[in-house]
C-alpha positions in Angstrom: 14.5 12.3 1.3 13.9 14.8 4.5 11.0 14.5 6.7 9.2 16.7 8.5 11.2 17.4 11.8 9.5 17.6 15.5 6.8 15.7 14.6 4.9 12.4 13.5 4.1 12.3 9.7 1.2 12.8 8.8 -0.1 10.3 6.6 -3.4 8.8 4.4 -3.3 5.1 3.1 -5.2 4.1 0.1 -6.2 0.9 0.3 -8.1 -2.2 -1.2 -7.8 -3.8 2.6 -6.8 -7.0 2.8 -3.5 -9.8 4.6 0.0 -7.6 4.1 -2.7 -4.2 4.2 -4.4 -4.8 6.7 -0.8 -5.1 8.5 0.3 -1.9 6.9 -2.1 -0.1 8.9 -1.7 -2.0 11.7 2.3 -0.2 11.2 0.4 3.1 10.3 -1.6 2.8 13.6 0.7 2.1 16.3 3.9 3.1 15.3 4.8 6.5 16.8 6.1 8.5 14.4 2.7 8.2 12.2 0.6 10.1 12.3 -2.9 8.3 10.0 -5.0 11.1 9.2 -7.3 8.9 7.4 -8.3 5.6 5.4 -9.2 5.6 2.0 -10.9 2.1 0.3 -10.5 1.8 -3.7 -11.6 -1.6 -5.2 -9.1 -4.4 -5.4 -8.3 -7.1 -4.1 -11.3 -8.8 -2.1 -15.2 -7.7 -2.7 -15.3 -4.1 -1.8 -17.7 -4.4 1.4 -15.3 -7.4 2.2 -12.0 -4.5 2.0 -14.4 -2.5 4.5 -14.5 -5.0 7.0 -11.3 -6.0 7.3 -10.4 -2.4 7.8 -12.7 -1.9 11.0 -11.6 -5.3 12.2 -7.6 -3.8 12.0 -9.0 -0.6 13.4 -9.9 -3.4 16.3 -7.2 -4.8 17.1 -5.0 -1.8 17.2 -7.6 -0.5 19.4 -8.0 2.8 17.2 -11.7 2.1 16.7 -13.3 5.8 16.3 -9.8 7.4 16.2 -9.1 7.6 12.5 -11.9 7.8 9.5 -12.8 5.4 6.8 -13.9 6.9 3.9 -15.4 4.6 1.2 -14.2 4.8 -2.5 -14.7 3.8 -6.0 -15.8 0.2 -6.3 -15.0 -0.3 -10.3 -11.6 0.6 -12.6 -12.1 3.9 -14.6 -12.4 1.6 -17.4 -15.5 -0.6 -15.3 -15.2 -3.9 -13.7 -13.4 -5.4 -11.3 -10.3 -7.6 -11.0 -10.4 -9.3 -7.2 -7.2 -11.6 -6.1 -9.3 -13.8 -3.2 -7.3 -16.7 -4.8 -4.5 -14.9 -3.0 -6.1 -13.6 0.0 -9.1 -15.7 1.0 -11.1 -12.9 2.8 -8.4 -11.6 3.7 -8.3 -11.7 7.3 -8.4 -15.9 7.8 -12.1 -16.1 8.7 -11.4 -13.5 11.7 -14.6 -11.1 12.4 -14.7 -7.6 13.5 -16.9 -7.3 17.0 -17.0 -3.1 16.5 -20.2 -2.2 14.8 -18.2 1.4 13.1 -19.6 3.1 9.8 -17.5 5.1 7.3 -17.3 8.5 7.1 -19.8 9.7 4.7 -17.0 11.7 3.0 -16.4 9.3 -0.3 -12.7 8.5 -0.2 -11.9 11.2 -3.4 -13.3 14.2 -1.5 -11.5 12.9 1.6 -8.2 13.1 -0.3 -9.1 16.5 -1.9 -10.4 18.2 1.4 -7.1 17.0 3.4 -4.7 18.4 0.4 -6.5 21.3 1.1 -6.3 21.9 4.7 -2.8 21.0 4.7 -1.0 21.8 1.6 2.1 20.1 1.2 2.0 18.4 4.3 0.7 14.8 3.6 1.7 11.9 2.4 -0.3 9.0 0.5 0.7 6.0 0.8 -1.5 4.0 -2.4 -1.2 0.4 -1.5 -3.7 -0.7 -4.4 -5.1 -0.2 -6.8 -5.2 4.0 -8.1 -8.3 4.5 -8.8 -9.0 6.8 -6.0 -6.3 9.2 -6.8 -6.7 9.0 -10.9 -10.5 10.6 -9.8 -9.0 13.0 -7.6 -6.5 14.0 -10.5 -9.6 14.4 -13.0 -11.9 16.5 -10.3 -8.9 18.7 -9.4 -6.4 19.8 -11.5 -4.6 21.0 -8.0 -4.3 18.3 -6.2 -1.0 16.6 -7.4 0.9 19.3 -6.4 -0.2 20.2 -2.9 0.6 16.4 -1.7 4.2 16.2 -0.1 4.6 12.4 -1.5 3.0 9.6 -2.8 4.3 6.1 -2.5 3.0 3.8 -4.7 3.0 -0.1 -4.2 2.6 -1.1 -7.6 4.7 -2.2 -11.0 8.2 -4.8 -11.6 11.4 -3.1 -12.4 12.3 -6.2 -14.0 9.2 -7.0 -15.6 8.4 -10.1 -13.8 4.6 -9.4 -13.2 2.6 -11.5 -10.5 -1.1 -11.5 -11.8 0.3 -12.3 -15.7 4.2 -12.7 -16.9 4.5 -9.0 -17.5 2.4 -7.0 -14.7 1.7 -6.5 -11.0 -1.9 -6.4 -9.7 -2.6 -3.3 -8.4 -1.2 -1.8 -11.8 -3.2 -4.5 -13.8 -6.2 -4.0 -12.0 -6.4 -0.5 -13.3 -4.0 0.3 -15.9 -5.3 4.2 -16.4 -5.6 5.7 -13.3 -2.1 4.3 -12.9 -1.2 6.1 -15.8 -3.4 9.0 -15.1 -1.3 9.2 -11.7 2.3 9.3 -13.2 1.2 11.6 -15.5 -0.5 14.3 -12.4 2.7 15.7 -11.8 3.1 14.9 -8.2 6.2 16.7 -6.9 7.7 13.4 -5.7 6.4 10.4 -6.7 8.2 6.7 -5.1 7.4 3.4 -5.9 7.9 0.5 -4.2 7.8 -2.2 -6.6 7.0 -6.0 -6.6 10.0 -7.2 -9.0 13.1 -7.4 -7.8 12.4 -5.5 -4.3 9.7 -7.1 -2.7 10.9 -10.6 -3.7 14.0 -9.9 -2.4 13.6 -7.9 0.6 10.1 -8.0 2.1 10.1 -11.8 2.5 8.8 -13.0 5.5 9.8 -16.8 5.7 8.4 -19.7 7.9 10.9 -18.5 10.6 10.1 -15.6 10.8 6.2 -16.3 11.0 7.2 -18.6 13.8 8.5 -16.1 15.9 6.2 -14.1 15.5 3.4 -16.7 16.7 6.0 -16.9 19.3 4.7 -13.4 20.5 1.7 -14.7 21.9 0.1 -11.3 21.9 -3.4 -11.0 19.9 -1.7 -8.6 17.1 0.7 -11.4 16.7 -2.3 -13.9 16.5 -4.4 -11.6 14.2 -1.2 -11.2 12.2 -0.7 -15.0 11.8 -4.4 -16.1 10.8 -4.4 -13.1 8.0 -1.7 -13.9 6.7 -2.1 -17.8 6.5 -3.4 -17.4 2.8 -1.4 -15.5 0.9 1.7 -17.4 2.4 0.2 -20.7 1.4 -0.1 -18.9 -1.7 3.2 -17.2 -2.3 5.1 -20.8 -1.3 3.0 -23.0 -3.8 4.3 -20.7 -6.3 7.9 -20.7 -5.2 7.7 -17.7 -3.2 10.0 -18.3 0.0 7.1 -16.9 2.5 4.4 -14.4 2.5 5.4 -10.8 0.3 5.2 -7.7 2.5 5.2 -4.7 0.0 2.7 -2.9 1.5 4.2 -2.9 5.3 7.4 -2.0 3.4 5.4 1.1 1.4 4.0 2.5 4.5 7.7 2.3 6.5 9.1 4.0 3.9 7.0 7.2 4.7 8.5 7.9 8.2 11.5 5.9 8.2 14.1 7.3 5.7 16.9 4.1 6.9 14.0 1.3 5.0 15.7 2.7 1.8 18.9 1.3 1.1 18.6 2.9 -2.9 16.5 4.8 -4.5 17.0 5.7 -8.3 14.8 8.3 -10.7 13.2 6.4 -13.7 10.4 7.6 -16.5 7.9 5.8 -15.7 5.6 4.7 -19.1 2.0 2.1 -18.0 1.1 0.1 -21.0 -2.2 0.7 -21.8 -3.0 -1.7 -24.4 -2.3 -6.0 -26.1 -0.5 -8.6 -24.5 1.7 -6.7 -21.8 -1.5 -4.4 -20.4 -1.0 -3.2 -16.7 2.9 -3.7 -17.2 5.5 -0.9 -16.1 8.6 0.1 -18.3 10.6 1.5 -16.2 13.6 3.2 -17.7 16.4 4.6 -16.0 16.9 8.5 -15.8 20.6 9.4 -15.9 19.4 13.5 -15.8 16.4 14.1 -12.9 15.2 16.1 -15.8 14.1 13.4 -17.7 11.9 11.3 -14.8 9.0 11.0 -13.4 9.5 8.9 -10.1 11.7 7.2 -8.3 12.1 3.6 -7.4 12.9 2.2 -4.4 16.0 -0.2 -5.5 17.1 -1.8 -2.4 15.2 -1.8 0.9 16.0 -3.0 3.8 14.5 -6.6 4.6 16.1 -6.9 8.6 14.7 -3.7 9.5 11.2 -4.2 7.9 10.8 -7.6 9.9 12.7 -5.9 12.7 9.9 -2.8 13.2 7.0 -5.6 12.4 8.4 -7.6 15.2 8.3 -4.6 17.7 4.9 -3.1 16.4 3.5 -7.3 16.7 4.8 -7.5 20.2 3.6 -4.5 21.6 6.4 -2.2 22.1 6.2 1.2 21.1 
């Protein structure tokens, strides 16, 4: 992959706000060589007004309040309802409360992401950490606007299909299984997954060591990170996890740190729609580039995830 040269990349982050996002944008924030155009908030994982909050309160603590918009998105699946994971997350923040009194843009989240293709064609990337609701609408309203986004990085799907909300699929796929397949199907020019089976639980596992040191910090990112992310790593090690699962922090790095990626293979990508294995991802692999529709992120880089957390936790620029 090349990036832009000369210059932070410019970024948007799709979120359903809550523990390993909120520290994704706390990476998207303060790390220097992003540059976080804006925040969009699709249903997911905690009750939408919930997402918004946590959002502001990260915007807080990174002292970015007022710096970068929050634009508000859709609150249902295309297909209705919602799927939350607060038996995961909690709030998703441990109980911590944002002190800011900040509203959201008034720009809904889908003409947010169409206006900023538009202004900058080819220059952004998405980085989708839940589910894809968001962008399946901006796919529907505009037939356009898969092609003038540089990349999108999805967190979602198993290469193995080893699912974590049933056997066979990952949440923010499961939680809305067509605009996931609306999305693979837009014809983005390069579309990259980062995906929870094997990757994430292999290499974006933060263990009780390392949340020790980084309560050893002392700093009050380090404390915000530790009481957010208290749940899911209860969570994650009740189920045999060996810590708390960073995908997210890991989808965002990826967008302006080409070295995170240790392989990266093309795959056609199919979302199963429909009976028993709804929300799963069959990944199959491409041996011609002709034939796929992604790539997958294979191998990442675990030290150097928990390496840049560490440094972005403590302070350092």
């Amino acid at each position: 992959m090349t990036l832009p040269t000369g210059r932070r990349v410019p970024l948007v982050i799709d979120t359903d706000t809550a523990s390993d996002d909120c520290f994704a944008l706390l990476l998207a924030l303060l790390d220097p060589r992003a540059d976080l155009r804006a925040i969009t908030i699709a249903q997911g994982n905690v009750s939408f007004d919930q997402q918004v909050h946590n959002a502001f309160l990260t915007l807080e603590v990174a002292g970015r309040v007022g710096e970068v918009p929050v634009h508000l998105g859709e609150r249902e699946a295309l297909a209705g309802g919602w799927i939350g994971a607060e038996d995961v997350h909690g709030d998703g923040v441990g109980g911590q409360r944002r002190t800011n009194d900040a509203q959201a843009d008034p720009e809904h989240a889908v003409d947010a992401l169409l206006r900023l293709t538009r202004e900058a064609p080819g220059e952004l990337s998405i980085v989708a950490i839940g589910p894809l609701t968001n962008l399946a609408r901006a796919v529907e309203r505009d037939a356009g606007f898969a092609g003038r986004v540089r990349e999108l990085i999805v967190m979602g799907g198993s290469l193995d299909g080893v699912g974590n909300i049933t056997p066979a699929a990952e949440y923010n796929i499961y939680a809305d299984p067509e605009a996931a397949a609306a999305v693979v199907g837009a014809g983005f020019p390069l579309l990259r997954f980062i995906t929870w089976s094997p990757v994430t639980l292999r290499d974006a596992i933060f263990d009780a060591g390392r949340v020790e040191q980084i309560r050893a910090l002392g700093t009050g990112l380090s404390d915000f990170f530790v009481r957010a992310n208290q749940a899911p790593f209860d969570f994650d090690t009740s189920h045999g996890v060996g810590g708390s699962t960073h995908p997210d922090t890991l989808s965002v790095l990826a967008a302006f740190d080409p070295r995170i990626v240790r392989e990266e293979r093309p795959f056609a990508l199919g979302v199963v729609l429909e009976g028993e294995r709804r929300g799963a991802t069959d990944f199959e692999m491409a041996d011609d580039a002709s034939a796929a529709n992604c790539t997958a992120v294979t191998v990442a880089d675990g030290e150097r995830l928990f390496a840049t957390m560490l440094g972005i936790l403590a302070g350092e620029d």
